[in-house]
Every structure is written in structure tokens, then in C-alpha cells.
C-alpha positions in Angstrom: 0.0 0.0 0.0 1.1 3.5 -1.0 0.5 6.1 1.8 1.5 8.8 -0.3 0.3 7.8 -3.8 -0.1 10.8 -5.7 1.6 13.7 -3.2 3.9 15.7 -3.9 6.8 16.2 -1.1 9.5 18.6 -0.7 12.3 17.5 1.7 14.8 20.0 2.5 18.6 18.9 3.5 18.0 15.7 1.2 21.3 14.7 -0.1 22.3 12.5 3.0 21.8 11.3 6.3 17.8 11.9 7.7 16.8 13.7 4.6 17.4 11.3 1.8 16.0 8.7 3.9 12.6 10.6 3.7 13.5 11.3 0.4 13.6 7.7 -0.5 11.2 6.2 1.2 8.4 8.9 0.2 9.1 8.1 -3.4 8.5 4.7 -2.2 5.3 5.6 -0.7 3.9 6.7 -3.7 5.2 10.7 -3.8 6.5 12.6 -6.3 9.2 13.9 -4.0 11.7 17.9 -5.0 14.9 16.8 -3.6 16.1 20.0 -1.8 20.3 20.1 -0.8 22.4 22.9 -1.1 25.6 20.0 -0.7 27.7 22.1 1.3 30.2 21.4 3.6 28.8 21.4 7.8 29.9 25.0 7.9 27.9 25.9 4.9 31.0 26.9 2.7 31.2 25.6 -1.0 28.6 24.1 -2.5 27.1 20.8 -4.9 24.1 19.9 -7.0 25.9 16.5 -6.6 24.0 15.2 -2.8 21.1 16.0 -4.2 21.2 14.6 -8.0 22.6 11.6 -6.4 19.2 10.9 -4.6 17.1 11.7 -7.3 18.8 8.9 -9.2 18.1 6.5 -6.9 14.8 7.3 -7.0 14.7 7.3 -10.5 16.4 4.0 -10.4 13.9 2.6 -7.9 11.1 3.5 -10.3 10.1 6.5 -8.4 10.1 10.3 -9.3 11.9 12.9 -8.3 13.9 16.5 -9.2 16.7 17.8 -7.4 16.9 21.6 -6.2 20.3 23.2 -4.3 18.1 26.2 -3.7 19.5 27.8 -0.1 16.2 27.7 2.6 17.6 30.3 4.3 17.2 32.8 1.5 13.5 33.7 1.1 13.5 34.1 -2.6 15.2 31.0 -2.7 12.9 29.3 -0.9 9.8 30.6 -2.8 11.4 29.0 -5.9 12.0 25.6 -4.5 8.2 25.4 -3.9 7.5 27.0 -7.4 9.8 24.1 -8.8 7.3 21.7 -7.0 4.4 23.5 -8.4 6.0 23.8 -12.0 7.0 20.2 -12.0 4.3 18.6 -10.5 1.5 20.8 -10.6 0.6 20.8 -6.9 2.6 20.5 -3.2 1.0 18.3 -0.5 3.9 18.3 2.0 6.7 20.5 3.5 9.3 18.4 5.7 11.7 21.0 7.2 15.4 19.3 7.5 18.3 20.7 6.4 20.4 22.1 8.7 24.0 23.3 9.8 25.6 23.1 13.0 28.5 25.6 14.7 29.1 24.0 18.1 31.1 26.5 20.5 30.8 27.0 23.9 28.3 30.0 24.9 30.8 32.4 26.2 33.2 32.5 23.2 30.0 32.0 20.4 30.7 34.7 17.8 27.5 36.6 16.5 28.3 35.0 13.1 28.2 31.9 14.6 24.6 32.1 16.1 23.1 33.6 12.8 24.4 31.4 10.5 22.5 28.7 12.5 19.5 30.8 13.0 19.4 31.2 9.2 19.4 27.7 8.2 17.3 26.0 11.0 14.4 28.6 12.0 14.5 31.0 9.3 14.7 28.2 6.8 11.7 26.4 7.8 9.3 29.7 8.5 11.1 30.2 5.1 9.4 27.2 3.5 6.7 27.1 5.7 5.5 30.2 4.4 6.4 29.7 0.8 3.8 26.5 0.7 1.4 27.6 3.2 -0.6 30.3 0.7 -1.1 27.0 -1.2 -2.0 25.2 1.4 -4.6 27.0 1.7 -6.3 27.4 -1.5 -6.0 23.4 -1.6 -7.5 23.4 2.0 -4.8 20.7 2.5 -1.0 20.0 3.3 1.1 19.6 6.2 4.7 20.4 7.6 6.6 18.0 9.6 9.9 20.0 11.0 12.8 18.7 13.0 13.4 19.7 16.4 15.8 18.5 18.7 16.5 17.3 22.1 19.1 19.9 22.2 17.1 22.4 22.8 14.1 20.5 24.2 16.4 19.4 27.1 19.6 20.8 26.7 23.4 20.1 25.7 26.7 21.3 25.9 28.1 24.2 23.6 24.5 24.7 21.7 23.0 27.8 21.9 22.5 28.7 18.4 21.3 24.9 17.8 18.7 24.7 20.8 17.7 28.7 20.0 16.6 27.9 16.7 15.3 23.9 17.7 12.9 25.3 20.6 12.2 28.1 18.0 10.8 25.5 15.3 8.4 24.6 18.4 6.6 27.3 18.6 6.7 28.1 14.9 5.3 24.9 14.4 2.6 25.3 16.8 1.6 28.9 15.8 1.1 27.1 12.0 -0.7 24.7 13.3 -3.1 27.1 15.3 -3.2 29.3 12.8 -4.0 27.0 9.8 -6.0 24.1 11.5 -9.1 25.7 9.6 -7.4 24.8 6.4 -7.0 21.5 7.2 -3.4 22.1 7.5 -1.3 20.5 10.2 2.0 20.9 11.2 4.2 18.5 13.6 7.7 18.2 15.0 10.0 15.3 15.3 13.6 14.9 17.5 15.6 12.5 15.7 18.2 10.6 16.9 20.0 9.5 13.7 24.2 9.3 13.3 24.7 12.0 10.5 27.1 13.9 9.3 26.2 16.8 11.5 26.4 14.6 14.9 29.8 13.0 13.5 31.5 16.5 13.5 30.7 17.3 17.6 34.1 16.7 19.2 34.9 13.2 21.2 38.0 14.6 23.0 36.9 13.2 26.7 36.3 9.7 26.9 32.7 10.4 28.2 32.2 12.2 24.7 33.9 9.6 22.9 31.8 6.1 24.2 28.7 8.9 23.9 29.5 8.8 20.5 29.8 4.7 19.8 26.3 5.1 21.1 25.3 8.0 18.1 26.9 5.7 16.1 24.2 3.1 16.1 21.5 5.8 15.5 20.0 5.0 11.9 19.2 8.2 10.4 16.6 5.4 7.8 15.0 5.1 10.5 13.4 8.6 11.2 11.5 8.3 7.4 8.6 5.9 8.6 7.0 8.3 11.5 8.2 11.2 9.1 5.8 10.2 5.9 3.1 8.7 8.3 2.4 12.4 9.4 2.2 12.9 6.1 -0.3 10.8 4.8 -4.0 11.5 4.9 -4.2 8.5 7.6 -2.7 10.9 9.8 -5.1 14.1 9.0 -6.0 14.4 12.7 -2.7 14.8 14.1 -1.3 18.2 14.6 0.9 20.3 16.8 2.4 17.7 18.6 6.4 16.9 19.2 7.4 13.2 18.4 11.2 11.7 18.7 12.5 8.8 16.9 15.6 7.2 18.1 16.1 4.0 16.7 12.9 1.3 17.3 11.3 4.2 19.5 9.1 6.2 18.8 8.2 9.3 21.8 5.8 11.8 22.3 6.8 14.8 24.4 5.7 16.8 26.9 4.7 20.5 25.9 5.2 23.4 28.4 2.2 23.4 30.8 1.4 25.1 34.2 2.5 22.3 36.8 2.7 24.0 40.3 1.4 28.0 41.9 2.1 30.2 44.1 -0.6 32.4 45.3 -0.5 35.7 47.8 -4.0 37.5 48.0 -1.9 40.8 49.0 0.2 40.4 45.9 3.8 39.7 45.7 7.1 42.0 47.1 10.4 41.1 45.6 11.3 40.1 49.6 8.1 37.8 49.6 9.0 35.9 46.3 12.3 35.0 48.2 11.0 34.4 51.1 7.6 32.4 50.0 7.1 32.0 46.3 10.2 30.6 45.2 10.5 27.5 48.0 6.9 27.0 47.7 8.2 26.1 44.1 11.4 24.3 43.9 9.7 21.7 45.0 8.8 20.9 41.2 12.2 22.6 39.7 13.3 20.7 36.6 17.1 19.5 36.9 19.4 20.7 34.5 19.3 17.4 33.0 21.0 17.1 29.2 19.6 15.0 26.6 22.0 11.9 27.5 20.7 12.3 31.3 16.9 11.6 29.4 17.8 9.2 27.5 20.8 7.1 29.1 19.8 3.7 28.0 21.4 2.2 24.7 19.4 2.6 21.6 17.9 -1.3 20.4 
């Protein structure tokens, strides 16, 4: 059965890793899939149609359909033509699957402003990029949904991140302000967390042993493995599933938590800055959430 026969998919960062396995298996679902990869390197210097012509011929090969793009997401023009491409191509877009990405690790303190916007760019503007190239669209079709990668870097926390988690939490609440705002549409739009051994994870340093057996563990992350849960939310089956945060590590598949109220503090006088010391804040910490990192979440070996 093809959940996807007749779609057309746009998958951005498709030339490796997470993105060409969507790629591949949506053209094996049935979609007519615009392979999107700019093929540079993890900085974003130089630059390749070859990532993303590669895929295409394996999908051509497969029997499947495909065109390659190496449009940049994180130019607004840019993206407005990779969804014109879909449109031109195949007459129509069905989904939007926000993945390509860039990573510039450093630790907070010596994090150059060049280094936080050339992550913001890529990750966060790049998806409300795309997302708001396909979502007038969307609209006139009164169909089509988004599926955007978060991560538990910034849904939990790691070391040296603060562009990376910035712009992950950021695709959060982007993709629940489209989903809000476009419910009426019948447009949804979803996040996933994967935990996949890509390129991107194989460039963060291993130079304590911690960080080193951390990394035998990424290693047995396969990024094929985030494509099933990926096109599901795509399919029409899936129609009544929006706003939500899934991860995908391995054989698991999670759904997370989302920011709720989960403990108060009430004065009937009001609060003084003295009384929130003195009151307020122990009457909380009760419920304080550690300062866990992702590996403190998720400490047991992916099977």
C-alpha cells in the first residue's frame, strides 16, 4: 500500500543522512518527491548539486520520481522557488518536511555573532522560510502539512548549543503557531527529534572519553529510521494529528511533553520582591526541573 500515492513532497537537507531517507522512502510511498540540498560542507562553505542529484537517481532507479533543487532555505527568494519548482514540476505540493540544517558547536561564552546567525538562518528562518512559501497553497487546496525537526538539544539541553537549541525550541513554537493558525485549512504541522548518526552529529568533538563512548552510542543511531513516523504524518491517515512533538531514536518512537502550568504560588496581597524570596520561590522548587542534558533523558542504549 502507498501512503503517499499521488503527493507531492518537498524534503529539504536531502542529499544525506535523515533527509534522503525521507526522500527515498516517500518516493517509495507513492510521492513525487523535490529533492532539496544545497551540498555544502557542515559550515555551509562551497557548495554541490551533486547530494542532491545523487538521490534523485536513486529514485529514479527505484522506479520513483523525483527533481533535485540546491536552492538555499535560508534565503527567502530561494525558498519561494524551491516550492515553485514543486508547483512547475508537478502541478501541486501536498507536504513540506523542514530538514536541512547546519551546526556551529562552540561554547556559549566565546559563540561569535556569526556563529549564532548562521544557525538561526538555516534551522528557524529556513523552515518559517518554507513554511511560508507553501502555506498560501495550502490553503487554496485546504490541505497540506509540515513535519519540521526539532531537537532534544534544545528541548532538554546540551553542551556548547546555543544557536542549535535557540533555533530547535524556535521551530516549536513556529510549528505550533502554524498549526493554530491553519487548523481551519485542514493544514497540520508536527515536530520530530531525531536521533539519527549524521554527518552533523559525527563532527561534535569526542576529546573526553565520556564524549567519545557517547558517540559509539550515536553511532548506532540510523538516520533510515526517522523516514517511517516522518511520511506517516504525512499521509492523509494521519489528517487528525497536529501540533504535537514526536522523537525517533532508533525502534522508538516518543511523544513529548509540551510546556504546561504544573505547580502555583498564590498571595492574596500580591507579591514583594522580599516575599517571592521568602515564599514564592521554596513553595516552588519543590517541582524545579534538573538541568538534565539529553543523555541524562535518554541514558539507556538505543535497540
Amino acid at each position: 500500500m502507498s501512503l503517499l500515492e499521488g503527493k507531492v513532497i518537498i524534503v529539504t537537507g536531502a542529499g544525506a543522512g535523515v533527509g534522503k531517507g525521507i526522500a527515498l522512502e516517500a518516493a517509495r510511498q507513492g510521492a513525487r518527491v523535490v529533492v532539496n540540498d544545497l551540498g555544502v560542507n557542515m559550515d555551509g562553505s562551497g557548495g554541490s548539486a551533486g547530494p542532491a542529484q545523487q538521490a534523485v537517481e536513486e529514485i529514479l532507479a527505484a522506479g520513483g520520481q523525483a527533481v533535485a533543487n540546491t536552492d538555499s532555505v535560508a534565503d527567502w527568494g530561494a525558498a519561494q522557488k524551491i516550492v515553485q519548482q514543486a508547483l512547475d514540476t508537478y502541478g501541486r505540493i501536498d507536504g513540506v518536511v523542514n530538514n536541512a540544517g547546519n551546526l556551529r558547536d562552540v561554547i556559549f561564552h566565546k559563540m561569535t555573532e556569526d556563529d549564532f546567525d548562521a544557525v538561526i538562518r538555516v534551522h528557524l528562518k529556513g523552515s518559517w522560510n518554507m513554511a511560508r512559501a507553501a502555506a498560501p497553497h495550502f490553503k487554496a487546496q485546504e490541505s497540506g502539512a509540515f513535519v519540521h525537526m526539532t531537537s532534544t538539544s534544545g528541548l532538554i539541553g546540551n553542551f556548547g548549543q546555543a544557536n542549535y537549541a535557540a533555533a530547535k525550541m524556535g521551530i516549536v513554537g513556529l510549528s505550533k503557531s502554524i498549526a493554530v493558525d491553519m487548523q481551519k485549512f485542514n493544514v497540520r504541522s508536527n515536530c520530530i527529534a531525531p536521533f539519527a548518526f549524521t554527518r552533523m552529529v559525527g563532527s561534535i568533538p569526542t576529546n573526553t572519553p565520556e564524549a567519545a563512548e557517547r558517540m559509539k552510542i550515536n553511532m548506532r543511531l540510523e538516520a533510515g529510521k526517522i523516514a517511517p513516523l516522518t511520511l506517516a504524518l504525512l499521509s492523509d491517515q494521519a489528517s487528525h494529528v497536529n501540533a504535537q512533538i514526536f522523537g525517533v531514536r532508533n525502534n522508538e518512537i516518543y511523544l513529548f511533553s509540551q510546556p504546561r502550568p504544573i505547580r502555583t504560588a498564590h498571595n492574596s496581597d500580591g507579591w514583594t520582591v522580599e516575599s517571592c524570596v521568602e515564599r514564592a520561590i521554596p513553595m516552588l522548587q519543590g517541582s524545579f526541573i534538573p538541568m538534565h542534558l539529553s543523555r541524562d533523558v535518554f541514558p539507556w542504549d538505543p535497540v
